[in-house]
N, C-alpha and C positions, 0 to 999 in steps of 0.2 A: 665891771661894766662901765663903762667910759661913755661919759652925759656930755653933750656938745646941744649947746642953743636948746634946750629942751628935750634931744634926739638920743637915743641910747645905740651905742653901736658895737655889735659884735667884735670876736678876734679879727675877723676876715676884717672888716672895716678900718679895725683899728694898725692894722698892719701894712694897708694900702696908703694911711697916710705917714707912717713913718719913712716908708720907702719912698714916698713925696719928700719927705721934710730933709730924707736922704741924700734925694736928687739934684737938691737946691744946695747941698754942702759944696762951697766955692773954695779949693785946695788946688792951686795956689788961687788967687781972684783973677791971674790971665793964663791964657794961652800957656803952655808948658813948652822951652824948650830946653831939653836933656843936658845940653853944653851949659845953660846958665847955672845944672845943678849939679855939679860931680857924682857927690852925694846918695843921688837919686838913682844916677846912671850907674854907680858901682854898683850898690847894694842891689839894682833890679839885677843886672849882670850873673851877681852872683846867685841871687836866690832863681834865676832859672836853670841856672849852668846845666844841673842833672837832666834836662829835658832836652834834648838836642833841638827837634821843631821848635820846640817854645823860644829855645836861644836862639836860632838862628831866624826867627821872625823879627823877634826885638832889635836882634843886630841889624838886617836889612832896614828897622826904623828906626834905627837910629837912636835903639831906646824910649823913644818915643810913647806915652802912654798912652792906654786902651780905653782907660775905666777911672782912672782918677784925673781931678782938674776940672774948671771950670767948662771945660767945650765937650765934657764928655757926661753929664748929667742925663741927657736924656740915655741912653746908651745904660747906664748902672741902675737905673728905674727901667728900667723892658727887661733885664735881667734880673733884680732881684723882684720883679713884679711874676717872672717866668720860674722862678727856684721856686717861691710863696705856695704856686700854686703845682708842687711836683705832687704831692700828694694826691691831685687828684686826677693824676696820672698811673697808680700806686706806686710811685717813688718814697723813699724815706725822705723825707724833707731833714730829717737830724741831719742827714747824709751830708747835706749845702748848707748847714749852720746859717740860715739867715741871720737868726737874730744876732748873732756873735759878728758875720760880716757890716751889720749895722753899729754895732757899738766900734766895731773899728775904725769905721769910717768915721764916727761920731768922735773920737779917739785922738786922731792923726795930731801929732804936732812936730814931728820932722819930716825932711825930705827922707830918711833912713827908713818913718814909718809908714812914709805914702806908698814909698818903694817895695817894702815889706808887704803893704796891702796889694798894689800893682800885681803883683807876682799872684797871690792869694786867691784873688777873683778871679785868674785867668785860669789858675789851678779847679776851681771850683766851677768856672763854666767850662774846660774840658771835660769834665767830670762829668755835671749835666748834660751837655750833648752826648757825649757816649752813651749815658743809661738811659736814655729818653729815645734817642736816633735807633739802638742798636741791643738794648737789652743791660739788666742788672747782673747778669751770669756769665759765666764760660759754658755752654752746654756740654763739652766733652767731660769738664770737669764733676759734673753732676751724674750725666749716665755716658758710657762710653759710647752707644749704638747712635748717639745726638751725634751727627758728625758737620753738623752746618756751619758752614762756614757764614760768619758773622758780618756783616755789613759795619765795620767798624770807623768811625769818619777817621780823618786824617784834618793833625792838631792843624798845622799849618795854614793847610787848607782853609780850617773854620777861622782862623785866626785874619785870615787873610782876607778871608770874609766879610767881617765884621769893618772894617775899612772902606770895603764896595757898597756895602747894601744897608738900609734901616736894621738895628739890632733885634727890633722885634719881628722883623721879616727871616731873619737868616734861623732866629729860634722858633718860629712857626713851624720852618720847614723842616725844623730837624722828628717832631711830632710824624708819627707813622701815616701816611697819606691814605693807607686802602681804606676803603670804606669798613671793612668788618672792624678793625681799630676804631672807628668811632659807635657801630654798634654794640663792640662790648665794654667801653665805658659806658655807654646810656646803660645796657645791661647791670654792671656791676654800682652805677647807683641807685638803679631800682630797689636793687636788692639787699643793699644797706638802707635803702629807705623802708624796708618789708622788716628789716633785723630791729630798726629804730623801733615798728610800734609792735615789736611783739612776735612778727614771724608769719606763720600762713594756720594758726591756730591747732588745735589737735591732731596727734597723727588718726589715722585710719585705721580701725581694729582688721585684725588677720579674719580675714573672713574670703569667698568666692562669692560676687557680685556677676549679677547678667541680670540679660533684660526680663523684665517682670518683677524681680524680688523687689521687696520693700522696708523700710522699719527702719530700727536708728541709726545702722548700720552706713545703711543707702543714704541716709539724712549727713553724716557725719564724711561719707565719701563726697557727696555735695558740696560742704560746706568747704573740704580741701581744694576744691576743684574749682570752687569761685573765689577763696582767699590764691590760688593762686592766678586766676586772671581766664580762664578754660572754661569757667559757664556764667550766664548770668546769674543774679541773688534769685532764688525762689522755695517755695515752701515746701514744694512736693518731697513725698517721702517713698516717690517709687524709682524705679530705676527707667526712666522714660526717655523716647530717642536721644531730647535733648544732650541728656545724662551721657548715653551711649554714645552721641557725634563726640562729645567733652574727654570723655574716656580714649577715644579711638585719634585724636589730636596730640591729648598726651604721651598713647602711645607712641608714634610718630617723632613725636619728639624727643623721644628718648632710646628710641631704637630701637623697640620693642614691635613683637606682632602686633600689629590694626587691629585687632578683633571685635577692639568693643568689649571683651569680657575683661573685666577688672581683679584678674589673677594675682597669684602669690608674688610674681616678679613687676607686676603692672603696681601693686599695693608697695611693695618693699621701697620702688623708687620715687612713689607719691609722695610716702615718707621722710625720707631725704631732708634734713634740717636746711633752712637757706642758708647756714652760714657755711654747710658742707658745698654748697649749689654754688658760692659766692668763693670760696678757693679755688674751683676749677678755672674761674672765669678772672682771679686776680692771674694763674696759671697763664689761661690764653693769654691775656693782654703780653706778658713777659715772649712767649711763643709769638705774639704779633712782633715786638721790636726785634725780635731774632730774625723774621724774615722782612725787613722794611727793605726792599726792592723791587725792582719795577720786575712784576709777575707774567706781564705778556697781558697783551688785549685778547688774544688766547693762549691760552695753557692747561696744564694738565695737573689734575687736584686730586690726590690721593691720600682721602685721613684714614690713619692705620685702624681707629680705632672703630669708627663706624664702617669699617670692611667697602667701602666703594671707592672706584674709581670715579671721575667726571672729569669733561671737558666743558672748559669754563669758556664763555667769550663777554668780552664787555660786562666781567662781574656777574652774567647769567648764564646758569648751567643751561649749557644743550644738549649734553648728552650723558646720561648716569648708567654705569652695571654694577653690578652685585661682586666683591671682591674678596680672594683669601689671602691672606696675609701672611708674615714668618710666625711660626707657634710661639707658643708665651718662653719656651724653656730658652736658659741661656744659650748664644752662640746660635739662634736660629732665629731670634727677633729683624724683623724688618729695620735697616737703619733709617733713619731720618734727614737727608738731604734736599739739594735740586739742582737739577741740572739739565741739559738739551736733548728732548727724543731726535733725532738725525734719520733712524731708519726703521723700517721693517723688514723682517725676515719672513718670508713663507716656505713652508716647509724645510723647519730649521732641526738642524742636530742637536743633540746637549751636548757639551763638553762638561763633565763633571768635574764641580769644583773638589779640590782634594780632601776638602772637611768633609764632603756626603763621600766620597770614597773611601775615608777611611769610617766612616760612621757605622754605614750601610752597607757597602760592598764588597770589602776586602776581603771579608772571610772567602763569601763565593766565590769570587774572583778567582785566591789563591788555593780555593778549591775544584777549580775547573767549570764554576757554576755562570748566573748571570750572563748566557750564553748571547743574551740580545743588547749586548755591549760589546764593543770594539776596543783592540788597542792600539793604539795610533803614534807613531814617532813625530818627533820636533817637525818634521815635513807634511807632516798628514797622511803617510803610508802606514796604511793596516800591518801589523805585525802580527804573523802566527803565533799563538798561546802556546804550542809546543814548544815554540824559541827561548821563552822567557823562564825563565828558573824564580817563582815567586819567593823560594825561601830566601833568597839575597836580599830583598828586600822589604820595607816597610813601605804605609803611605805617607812618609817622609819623605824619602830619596827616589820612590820607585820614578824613573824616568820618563815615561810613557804619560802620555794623557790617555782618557778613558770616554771612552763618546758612543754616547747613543745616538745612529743614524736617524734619517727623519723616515716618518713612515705616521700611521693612523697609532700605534702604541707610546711613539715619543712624547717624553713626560713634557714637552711645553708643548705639546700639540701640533696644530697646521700652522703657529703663528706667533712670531713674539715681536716685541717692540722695546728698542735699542735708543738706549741714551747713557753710552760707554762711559764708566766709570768704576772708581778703583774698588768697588763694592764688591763687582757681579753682583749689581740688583738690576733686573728687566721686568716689566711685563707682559705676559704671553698666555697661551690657551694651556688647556690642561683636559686629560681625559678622565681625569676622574672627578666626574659630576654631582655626584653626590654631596661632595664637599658644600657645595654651594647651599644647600637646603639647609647646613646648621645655623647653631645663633652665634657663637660667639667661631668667627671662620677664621681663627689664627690653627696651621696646620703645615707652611712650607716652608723651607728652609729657608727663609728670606725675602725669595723673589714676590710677586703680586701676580696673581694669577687673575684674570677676567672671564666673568660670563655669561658676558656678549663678544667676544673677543671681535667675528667678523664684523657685526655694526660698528663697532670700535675702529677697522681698518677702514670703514668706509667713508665715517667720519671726517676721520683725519685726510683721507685721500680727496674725499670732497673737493679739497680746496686746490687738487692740480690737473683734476680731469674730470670730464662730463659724463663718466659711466666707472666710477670707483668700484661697483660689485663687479662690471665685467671686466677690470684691469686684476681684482683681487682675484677673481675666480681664475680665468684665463691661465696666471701667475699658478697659481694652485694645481690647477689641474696637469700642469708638466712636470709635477712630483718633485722639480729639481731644485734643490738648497738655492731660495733667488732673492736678492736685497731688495726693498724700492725705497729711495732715498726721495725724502720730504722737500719738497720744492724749498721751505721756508722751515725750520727746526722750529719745534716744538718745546717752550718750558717745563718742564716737570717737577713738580713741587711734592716729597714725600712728607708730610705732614702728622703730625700727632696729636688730636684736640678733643679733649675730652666736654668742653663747653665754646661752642659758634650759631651764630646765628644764619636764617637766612635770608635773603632778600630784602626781607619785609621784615627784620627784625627780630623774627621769635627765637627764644634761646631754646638751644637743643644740650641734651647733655647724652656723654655717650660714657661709658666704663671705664676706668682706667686699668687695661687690658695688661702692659706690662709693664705697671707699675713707679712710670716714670714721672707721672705729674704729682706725686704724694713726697718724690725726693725734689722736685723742683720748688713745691711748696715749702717744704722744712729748709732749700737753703733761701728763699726770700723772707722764711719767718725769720730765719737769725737776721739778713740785714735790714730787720724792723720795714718792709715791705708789704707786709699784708692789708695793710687798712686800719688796725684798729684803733691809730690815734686819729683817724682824717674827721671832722669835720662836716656832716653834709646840711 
C-alpha cells in the first residue's frame, strides 16, 4: 500500500498516477516530424506493414505519430486511463498489458523503440475498441445457430478518428450506448458486491410454502428473500401477504407462475448461488456488444428464452404476447439474428422448408398420404401426385416444392410477419393453441409463433392507418393469399438472454434453454473474462 502525505492509496490510485506520470513522459521534448527521423519512419513502416488499414493510415500521415511525443500526452493518458479500467467492463485487462505498455513507455530510448511502441498502442487500442465496441467472441464460433452479424468497427476509421475528435470522446463512444448495457453492469456489480460479503446467506430447505404455514422454514425462505433485496428485514415466522407479494415478484422475475406459492421450481431458483446469477449477466453484457447498434426507436424484441415477443418504443415495451419458440433438439433451435419486418401476410400458405419435409412428411408423401399438402412446380402450378413417380426421388433432389394452402388448418394460421432472410425464420399465428399454456414453449421448427398474433398486426399497422382491425379484418376476410407492406420497416431483434433487466432496473433471470450461454461462458472464462481478478 502506497503512503503519500499521510494518505494510503489503493491499486486503482496508484495506477491513475503512473499513467499521469506517463503522460508527462516528453519523447522527443518537440513536435515530431517523421522526415527528421528515418529511423522512426522505417521501423513504424514496417512493424505495421501486416495490417493493411493500419499502413495505409500511417502512410496518408506521413508517419506521423498517434500516441508518442510530446503533443500527444493527453491522448496516451484517456487511453491507458480507458484499458486501466476494461475490467470493469468484464474485459481481461491482461488482454492490454497496461502495466507492460507503461514500462515501455518508461523504457524508450530510440527512435527504433518509440517506433516499436507507436505501432504497439495502436495495436492494442484496436484491440480494445473492438472488444469493448463489438464483443470479445466470434458467436458463430461458439454456437452455430448465433448467426449475428457483429458490428465490428473499421481500424481506419477509428484511427482516423482519433485525429478529429478528444481521444477520450472517440473511446466513450465506442462503450455500448443502450441503456440495458449500463443496467447490467450496475447489475453485475451488485452482485460482486453480494459475492464480496458472503452471498444472500442459506439456501432454502426443499419444502412446499403458501399462505398460512409458519416455522423455520418460512423464517429461512424470509430471510433469502430479503438477503436478496424482494422483502423488507422482519421477524415474522409466518408466511403473510407481505411474504406472498415477495414470492410472487420473484416469480416474475424469473419466469416462473405468479402464484404466490413457493414451489419446488420457485425454491430450486431461489437457490441459485450469486455467482451462478453473476455468469449469466457477465454473459449478457458480452451479448450486449454483439448487438451495439441502433435498435430503432421501435423495434421488435424477441428473447428466445423467456418465450415473448414485444414491441419496444422508446426503450418501453407497448405491446407483449406469449411466444413459442424452435424446440431444444438440434437443427430446430431458433437462430439468433436481426433484421427488417417489411410485411405481412394474411392468409398465407406454407411453403415447406425441405428439412420439415424430409423429417416429417416424406414418408406420407411418398405414400400417397398428407393429402392436405400440395405439389407445386418452380411456377406455382399444382402438379397431380399421379404424375410424380416418388421412388426416383429423395428430399434431396425431389424437384417440387410442398405447400400447404391457406385456409383456418394452415400451420402459420391467418397470419404471418416477414422480415426475409436467409434463415426461413418468420413470425406468424398457429393453430395449435395449446402450446401456449406450457412452461418451457420451445416446440417449432424454428419459426416463433405468437399468441396474440392479431393485436400484434394491429399494432404494427397502427402506425399507417386509422382503423388497423378493419384494414386486418377486411384483408382477412377475402380468404386470398394478401401482403400489407409496412409504411416504415420494422427492426427485429432475435435475441437470447438469459439475465436483463427491466425499465426500472430489476434483474430477471430466465433458463438457459439451449444451452448456449454455459458455452459462451467457458469461451470468456479461457480468455480470463469472467471477473474474478477485477477489483470492486
Amino acid at each position: 500500500m502506497l503512503v503519500i502525505g499521510g494518505m494510503k492509496l489503493g491499486r486503482a490510485a496508484r495506477r491513475m498516477m503512473v499513467i499521469g506520470a506517463v503522460a508527462l513522459i516528453l519523447w522527443p521534448a518537440a513536435p515530431v516530424d517523421a522526415q527528421q527521423f528515418p529511423a522512426f519512419r522505417q521501423t513504424l513502416a514496417e512493424s505495421v506493414a501486416d495490417n493493411e488499414a493500419v499502413a495505409a493510415f500511417y502512410r496518408a500521415q506521413d508517419f506521423a505519430p498517434l500516441w508518442t511525443g510530446s503533443a500527444h500526452a493527453e491522448r496516451r493518458a484517456a487511453l491507458l486511463t480507458a484499458l486501466s479500467r476494461a475490467g470493469q467492463h468484464g474485459l481481461p485487462e491482461h488482454r492490454y498489458d497496461v502495466s507492460g505498455l507503461i514500462a515501455a513507455f518508461e523504457a524508450v530510448e530510440s527512435e527504433r523503440d518509440r517506433a516499436l511502441l507507436e505501432a504497439r498502442v495502436t495495436e492494442v487500442f484496436l484491440q480494445y475498441a473492438r472488444d469493448i465496441s463489438s464483443g470479445l467472441l466470434t458467436p458463430r464460433r461458439i454456437d452455430r445457430s448465433i448467426v449475428r452479424e457483429l458490428p465490428r468497427p473499421d481500424p481506419a476509421e477509428l484511427l482516423q478518428d482519433l485525429t478529429e475528435r478528444p481521444t477520450a470522446a472517440v473511446l466513450r463512444d465506442l462503450v455500448p450506448s443502450a441503456p440495458e448495457y449500463a443496467r447490467l453492469l450496475r447489475a453485475r456489480n451488485e452482485l460482486m458486491q453480494v459475492i464480496a460479503a458472503g452471498g444472500w446467506g442459506p439456501t432454502v430447505p426443499a419444502a412446499q410454502f403458501a399462505p398460512g404455514t409458519s416455522g423455520a422454514e418460512v423464517v429461512a425462505l424470509r430471510n433469502r428473500l430479503v438477503a436478496m433485496g424482494y422483502l423488507e428485514r422482519s421477524a415474522a415466522a409466518s408466511y403473510d401477504p407481505a411474504l406472498e407479494l415477495a414470492v410472487m415478484n420473484f416469480q416474475t422475475n424469473h419466469g416462473l407462475e405468479a402464484d404466490g406459492i413457493a414451489g419446488t421450481a420457485t425454491i430450486r431458483a431461489m437457490n441459485v448461488a450469486p455467482e451462478d446469477r453473476l455468469k449469466s449477466v457477465i454473459v449478457a453484457l458480452e451479448r450486449e456488444r454483439w448487438l451495439n447498434i441502433p435498435r430503432g426507436d421501435r423495434h421488435i424484441w424477441v428473447n428466445l428464452t423467456d418465450f415473448t415477443s414485444q414491441i419496444v418504443d422508446d426503450d418501453q415495451v407497448t405491446f407483449e404476447t406469449v411466444s413459442v419458440v424452435g424446440a431444444q433438439t438440434d437443427g430446430r433451435q431458433t437462430p439468433e439474428f436481426s433484421d427488417r419486418m417489411t410485411y405481412l401476410e394474411i392468409n398465407p400458405d406454407w411453403t415447406l422448408p425441405r428439412s420439415i419435409v424430409a423429417r416429417s412428411y416424406w414418408g406420407a408423401l411418398s405414400a400417397g398420404g398428407a393429402r392436405h399438402l400440395q405439389i407445386v412446380d418452380s411456377r406455382g402450378r399444382v402438379v397431380p401426385r399421379e404424375q410424380i413417380n416418388f421412388s426416383r426421388y429423395t428430399p434431396a433432389n425431389f424437384p417440387f416444392n410442398v405447400r400447404q394452402p391457406p385456409g383456418p388448418n394452415n400451420a402459420l394460421g391467418e397470419v404471418k410477419f416477414m422480415f426475409p432472410n436467409p434463415y426461413a425464420i418468420y413470425l406468424h399465428d398457429t393453430p395449435e393453441r395449446h402450446l401456449f399454456r406450457t412452461t418451457v414453449r420451445a416446440h417449432s421448427s424454428g419459426c416463433v409463433r405468437l399468441n396474440d398474433p392479431r393485436d400484434f398486426a394491429y399494432e404494427l399497422l397502427s402506425r399507417q392507418t386509422a382503423d388497423p382491425r378493419g384494414l386486418y379484418h377486411s384483408t382477412l376476410n377475402t380468404r386470398r393469399q394478401t401482403r400489407i407492406f409496412l409504411d416504415e420497416p420494422v427492426p427485429v431483434h432475435l435475441v437470447y438472454r438469459t439475465a436483463f433487466t427491466n425499465v426500472r432496473g430489476e434483474l430477471n433471470f430466465r433458463a438457459d434453454v439451449y444451452g448456449r450461454d454455459a458455452k459462451i461462458y467457458e469461451a470468456l472464462r479461457a480468455l480470463g473474462a469472467t471477473g474474478e481478478d477485477v477489483q470492486i
